[in-house]
C-alpha positions in Angstrom: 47.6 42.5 -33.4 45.5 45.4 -33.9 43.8 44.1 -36.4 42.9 40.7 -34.5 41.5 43.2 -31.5 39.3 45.1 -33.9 37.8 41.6 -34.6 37.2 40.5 -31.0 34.3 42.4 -30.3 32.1 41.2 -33.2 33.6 37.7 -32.8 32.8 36.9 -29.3 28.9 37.4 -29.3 28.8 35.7 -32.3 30.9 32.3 -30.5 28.6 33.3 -27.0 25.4 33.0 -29.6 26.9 29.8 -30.8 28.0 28.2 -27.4 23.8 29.1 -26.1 22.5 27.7 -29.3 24.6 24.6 -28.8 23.3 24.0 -25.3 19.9 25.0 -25.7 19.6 21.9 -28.1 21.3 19.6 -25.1 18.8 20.8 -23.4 15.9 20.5 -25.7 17.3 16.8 -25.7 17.4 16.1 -22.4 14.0 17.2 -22.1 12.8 14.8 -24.8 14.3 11.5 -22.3 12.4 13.6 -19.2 10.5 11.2 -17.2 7.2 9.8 -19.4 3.9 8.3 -17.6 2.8 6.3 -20.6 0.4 3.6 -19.0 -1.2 3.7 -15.3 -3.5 0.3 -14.5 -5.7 -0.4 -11.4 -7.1 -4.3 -10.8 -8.5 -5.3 -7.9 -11.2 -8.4 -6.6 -10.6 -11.9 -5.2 -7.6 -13.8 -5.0 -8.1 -18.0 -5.6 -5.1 -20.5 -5.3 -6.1 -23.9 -6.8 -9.5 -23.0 -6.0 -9.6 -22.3 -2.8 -10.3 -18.2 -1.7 -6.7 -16.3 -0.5 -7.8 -12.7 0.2 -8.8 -9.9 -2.1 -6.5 -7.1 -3.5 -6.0 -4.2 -5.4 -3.1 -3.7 -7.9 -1.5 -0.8 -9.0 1.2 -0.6 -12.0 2.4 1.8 -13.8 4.5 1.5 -17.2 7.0 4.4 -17.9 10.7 5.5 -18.5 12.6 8.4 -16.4 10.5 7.3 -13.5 13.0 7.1 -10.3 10.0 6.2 -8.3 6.1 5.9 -7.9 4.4 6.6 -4.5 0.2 5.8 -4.0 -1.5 6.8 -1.4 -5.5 6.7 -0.6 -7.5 9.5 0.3 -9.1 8.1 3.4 -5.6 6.7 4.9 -5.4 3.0 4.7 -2.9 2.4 1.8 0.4 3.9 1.4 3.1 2.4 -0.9 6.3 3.2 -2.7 6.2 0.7 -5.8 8.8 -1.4 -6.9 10.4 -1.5 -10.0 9.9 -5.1 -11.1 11.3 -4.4 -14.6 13.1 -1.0 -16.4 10.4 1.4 -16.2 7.2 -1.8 -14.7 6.5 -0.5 -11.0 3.5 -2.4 -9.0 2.9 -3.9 -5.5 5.4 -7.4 -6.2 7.7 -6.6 -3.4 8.5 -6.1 -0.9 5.9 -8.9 1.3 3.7 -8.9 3.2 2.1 -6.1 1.2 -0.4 -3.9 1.6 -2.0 -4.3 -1.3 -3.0 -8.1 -1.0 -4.7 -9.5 2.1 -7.3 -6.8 2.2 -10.7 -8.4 4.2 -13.1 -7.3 1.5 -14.4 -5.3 -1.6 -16.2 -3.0 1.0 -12.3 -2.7 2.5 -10.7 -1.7 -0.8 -13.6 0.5 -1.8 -13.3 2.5 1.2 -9.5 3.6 0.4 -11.6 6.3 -1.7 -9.6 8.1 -4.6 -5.9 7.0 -5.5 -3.0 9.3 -6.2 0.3 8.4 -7.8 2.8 10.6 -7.5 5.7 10.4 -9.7 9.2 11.4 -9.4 11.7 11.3 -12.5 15.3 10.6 -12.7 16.3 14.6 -13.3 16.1 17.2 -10.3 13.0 18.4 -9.4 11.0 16.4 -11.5 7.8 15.7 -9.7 4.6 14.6 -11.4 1.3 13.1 -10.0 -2.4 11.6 -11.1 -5.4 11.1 -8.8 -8.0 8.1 -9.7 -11.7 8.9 -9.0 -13.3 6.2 -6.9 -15.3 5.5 -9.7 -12.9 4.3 -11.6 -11.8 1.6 -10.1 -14.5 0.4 -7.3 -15.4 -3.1 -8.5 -18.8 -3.0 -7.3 -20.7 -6.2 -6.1 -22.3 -8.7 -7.4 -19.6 -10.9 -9.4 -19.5 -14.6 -9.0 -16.9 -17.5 -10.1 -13.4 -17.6 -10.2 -10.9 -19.2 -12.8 -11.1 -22.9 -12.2 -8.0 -24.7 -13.7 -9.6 -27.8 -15.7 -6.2 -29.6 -17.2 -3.7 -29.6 -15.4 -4.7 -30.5 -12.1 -2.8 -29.3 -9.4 1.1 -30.8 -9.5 0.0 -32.7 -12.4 3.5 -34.5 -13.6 4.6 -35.4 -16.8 2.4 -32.8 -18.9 3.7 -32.5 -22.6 5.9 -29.7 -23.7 3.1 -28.4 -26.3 0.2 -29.3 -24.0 -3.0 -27.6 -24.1 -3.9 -25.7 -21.0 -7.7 -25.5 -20.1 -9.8 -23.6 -17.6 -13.9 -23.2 -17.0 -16.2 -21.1 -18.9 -16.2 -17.6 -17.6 -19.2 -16.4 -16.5 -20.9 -13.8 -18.7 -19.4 -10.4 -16.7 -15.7 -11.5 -17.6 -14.5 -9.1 -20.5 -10.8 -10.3 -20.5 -8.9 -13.5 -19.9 -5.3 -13.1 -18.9 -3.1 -16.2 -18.6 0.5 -17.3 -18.3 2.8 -19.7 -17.1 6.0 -18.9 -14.8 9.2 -21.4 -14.8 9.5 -21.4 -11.2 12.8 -22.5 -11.2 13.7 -19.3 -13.1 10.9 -16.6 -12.6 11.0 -16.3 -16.3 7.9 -15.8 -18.4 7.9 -17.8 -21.1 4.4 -17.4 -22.6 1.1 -15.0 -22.0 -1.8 -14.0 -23.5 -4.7 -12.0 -23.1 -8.2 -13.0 -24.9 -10.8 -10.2 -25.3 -14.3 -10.6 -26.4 -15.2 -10.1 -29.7 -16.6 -6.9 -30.5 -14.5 -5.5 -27.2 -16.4 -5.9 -24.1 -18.3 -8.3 -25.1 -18.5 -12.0 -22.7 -15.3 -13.6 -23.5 -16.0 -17.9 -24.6 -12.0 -18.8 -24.6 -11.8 -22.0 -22.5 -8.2 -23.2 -23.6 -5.0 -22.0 -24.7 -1.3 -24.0 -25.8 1.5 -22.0 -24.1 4.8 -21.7 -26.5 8.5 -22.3 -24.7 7.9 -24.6 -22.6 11.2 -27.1 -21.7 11.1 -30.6 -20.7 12.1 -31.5 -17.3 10.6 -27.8 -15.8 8.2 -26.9 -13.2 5.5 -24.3 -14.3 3.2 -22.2 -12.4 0.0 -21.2 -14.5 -1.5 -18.3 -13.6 -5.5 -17.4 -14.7 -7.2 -14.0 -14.4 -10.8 -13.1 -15.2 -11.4 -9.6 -15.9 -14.5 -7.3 -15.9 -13.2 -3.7 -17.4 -14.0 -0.7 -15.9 -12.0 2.0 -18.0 -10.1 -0.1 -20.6 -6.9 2.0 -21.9 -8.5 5.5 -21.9 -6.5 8.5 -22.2 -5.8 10.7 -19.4 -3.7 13.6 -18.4 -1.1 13.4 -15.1 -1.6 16.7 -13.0 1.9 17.6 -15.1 0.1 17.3 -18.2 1.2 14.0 -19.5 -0.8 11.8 -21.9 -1.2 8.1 -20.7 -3.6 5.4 -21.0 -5.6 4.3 -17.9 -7.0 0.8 -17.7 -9.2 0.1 -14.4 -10.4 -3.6 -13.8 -11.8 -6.0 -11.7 -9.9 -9.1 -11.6 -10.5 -12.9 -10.0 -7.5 -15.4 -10.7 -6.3 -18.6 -9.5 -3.0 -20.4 -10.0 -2.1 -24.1 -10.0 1.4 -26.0 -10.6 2.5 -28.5 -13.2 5.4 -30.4 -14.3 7.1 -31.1 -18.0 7.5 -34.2 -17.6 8.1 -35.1 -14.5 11.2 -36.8 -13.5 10.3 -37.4 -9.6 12.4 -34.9 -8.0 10.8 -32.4 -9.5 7.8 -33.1 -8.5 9.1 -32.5 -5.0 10.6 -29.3 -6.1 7.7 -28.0 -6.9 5.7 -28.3 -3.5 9.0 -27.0 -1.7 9.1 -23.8 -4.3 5.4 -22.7 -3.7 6.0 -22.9 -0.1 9.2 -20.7 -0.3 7.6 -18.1 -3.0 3.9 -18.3 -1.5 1.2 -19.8 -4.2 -1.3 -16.8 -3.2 1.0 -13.7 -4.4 -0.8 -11.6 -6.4 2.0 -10.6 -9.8 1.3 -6.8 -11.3 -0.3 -7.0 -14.8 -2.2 -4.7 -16.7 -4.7 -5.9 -18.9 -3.5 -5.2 -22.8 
């Protein structure tokens, strides 16, 4: 026994040394899945639904994990908005409508919210980050003209084939990007997107047509068509925190039109009754790239 007591005292720092070591390492792992900012987007400009003008917008997403939620919020008071977290670790302006980021009266409107700040605030205790986004970096200026204009398929066009060929206008020579996708609206699934850039980057963009993959027979589609002019395109930044992310700013036009593949009648029908239940003018969060 006394033997076992003479070993105590050098035993039990030792263990306590151990026992610290062990949790420091928890720790050091914990801290590794802390929240992460990796991508922060802006997109803003005129709204078009089958051609005809909706309202303008401006769109804020933010792509991250350990993120419990994102609050923006304009210097000059106008805008205030807890995102939504459309996906694990995708917040932006989808839900809940009416929202305040769609429906704005004009660029002058949107340009007058002044700088943005995000604040983020992760999934452990006390985890609180936030990024501020000079006017400058997002204000889409003046002067751009044309909108997407869908060119095949019309507009509830029935009986389009599975591995169709979508096509839209020429952009006009300030669009940078062109973002499209189609939407089973039966679903809300995604089934196909793309994003053509000009060539070198930031250069006019020439792409006219594209041939979605996935799409089923006997589905109704909603195909959605941005323009984009890029302001900042996936610079890095640093969060207040001192996070590294990539910042993308853009203006953006789009329009959106319906089709079916192929059409048995009914679905036709559907379709009309859908766009009038989900709204044909709601702007989706994207960020370009």
């Amino acid at each position: 026994m006394r033997n076992d007591h003479s070993r105590t005292p050098a035993y039990r720092p030792t263990r306590i040394a151990f026992i610290l070591l062990v949790m420091s390492t928890l720790l050091a792992s914990t801290a590794s899945a802390q929240m992460m900012i990796e991508e922060i987007s802006i997109t803003s400009g005129p709204a078009y639904s089958v051609g005809s003008f909706t309202d303008f917008f401006i769109d804020p997403n933010v792509m991250g994990f350990g993120i419990s939620s994102v609050t923006v919020t304009s210097q000059f008071g106008g805008f205030s908005r807890e995102l939504t977290e459309v996906t694990p670790g995708e917040f932006n302006c989808d839900e809940p409508l009416p929202s305040p980021c769609e429906e704005i009266a004009s660029l002058a409107d949107i340009s007058a919210l002044g700088a943005l700040t995000f604040t983020f605030v992760g999934d452990l205790p006390m985890e609180m980050d936030s990024f501020t986004v000079p006017l400058v970096d997002y204000d889409p200026g003046a002067g751009q003209s044309g909108f997407p204009g869908v060119v095949f398929p019309d507009h509830l066009a029935t009986g389009v084939a599975i591995d169709a060929t979508l096509e839209w206008t020429t952009p006009p020579s300030w669009v940078q990007a062109v973002e499209v996708s189609i939407e089973d609206l039966a679903t809300g699934a995604t089934p196909d997107e793309m994003t053509f850039f000009g060539d070198p980057i930031f250069s006019p963009v020439t792409d006219t047509m594209w041939a979605p993959d996935n799409m089923v027979a006997n589905a109704s589609y909603l195909f959605e068509l941005s323009f984009f002019e890029a302001i900042a395109f996936a610079e890095p930044r640093m969060t207040t925190g001192g996070q590294n992310f990539d910042y993308t700013g853009a203006f953006e036009s789009f329009n959106e039109s319906v089709f079916t593949v192929p059409e048995p009648g009914v679905i036709a029908l559907n379709a009309v009754a859908l766009l009038t239940v989900l709204g044909i003018g709601r702007r989706r969060g994207r960020s370009v790239g």
